[in-house]
N, C-alpha and C positions, 0 to 999 in steps of 0.2 A: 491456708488451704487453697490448692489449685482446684477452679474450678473446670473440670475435663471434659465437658461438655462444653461450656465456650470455648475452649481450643480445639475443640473440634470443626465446632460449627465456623472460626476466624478461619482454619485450617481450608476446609472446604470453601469459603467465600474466594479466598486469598488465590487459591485453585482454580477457580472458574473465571476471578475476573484475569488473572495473569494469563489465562487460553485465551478467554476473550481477545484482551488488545491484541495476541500477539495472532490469533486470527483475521482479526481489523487490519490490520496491517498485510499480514500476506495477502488479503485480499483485493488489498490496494497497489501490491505489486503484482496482481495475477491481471486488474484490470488495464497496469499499464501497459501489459505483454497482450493486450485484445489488439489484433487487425493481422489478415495471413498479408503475406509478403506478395508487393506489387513488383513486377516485371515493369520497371522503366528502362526505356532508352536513353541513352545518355548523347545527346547531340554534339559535333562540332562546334570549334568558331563560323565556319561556314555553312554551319546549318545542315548540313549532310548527318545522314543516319551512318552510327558506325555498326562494324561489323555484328554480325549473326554471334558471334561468340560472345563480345563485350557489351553485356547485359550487365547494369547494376540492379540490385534489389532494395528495395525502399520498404517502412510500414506505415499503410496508414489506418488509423487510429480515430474510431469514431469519437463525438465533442462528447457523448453522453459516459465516452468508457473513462476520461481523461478527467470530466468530473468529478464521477464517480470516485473516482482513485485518489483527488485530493480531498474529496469529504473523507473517504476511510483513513487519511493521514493524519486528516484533523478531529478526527473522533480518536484517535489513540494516541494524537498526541494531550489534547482536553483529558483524556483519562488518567497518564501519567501526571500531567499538572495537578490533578486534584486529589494522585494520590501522594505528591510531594505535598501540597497544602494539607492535606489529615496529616502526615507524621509531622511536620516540623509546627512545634507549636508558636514561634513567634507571627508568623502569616496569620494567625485566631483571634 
């Protein structure tokens, strides 16, 4: 006899934690896309400024965003590990 209410409720667990990580994750690449774009000059050999046109654009990226973004990596990827360890039974 199948029990339809536990497969339901696995149904639904299985649902939210698979949003989860893959939330945890976009989240960790939404962090590494934090910092708007700096207007650097790009200097000479001789140290002269170049022209008004040849502008490179650089990001920078504060310490707190770049952290942040590898704990979200390491929180989904700790989730996937552990949900390798529950199904493979020799890891028990």
């Amino acid at each position: 006899m199948i029990a339809w209410s536990a497969l339901g409720i696995e149904f639904i667990v299985s649902l939210v934690a698979a949003a989860g990580v893959v939330a945890v994750f976009a989240l960790g690449l939404r962090l590494l896309a934090v910092g708007a774009p700096v207007e650097a000059r790009a200097a000479t050999d001789g140290g002269e400024q170049v022209a008004e046109g040849e502008l490179s654009l650089s990001h920078s990226r504060p310490a707190w965003a770049s952290l942040a973004a590898y704990l979200c990596f390491a929180v989904a990827v700790a989730a996937v590990l552990y949900g390798i360890y529950l199904i493979i039974p020799q890891f028990h």
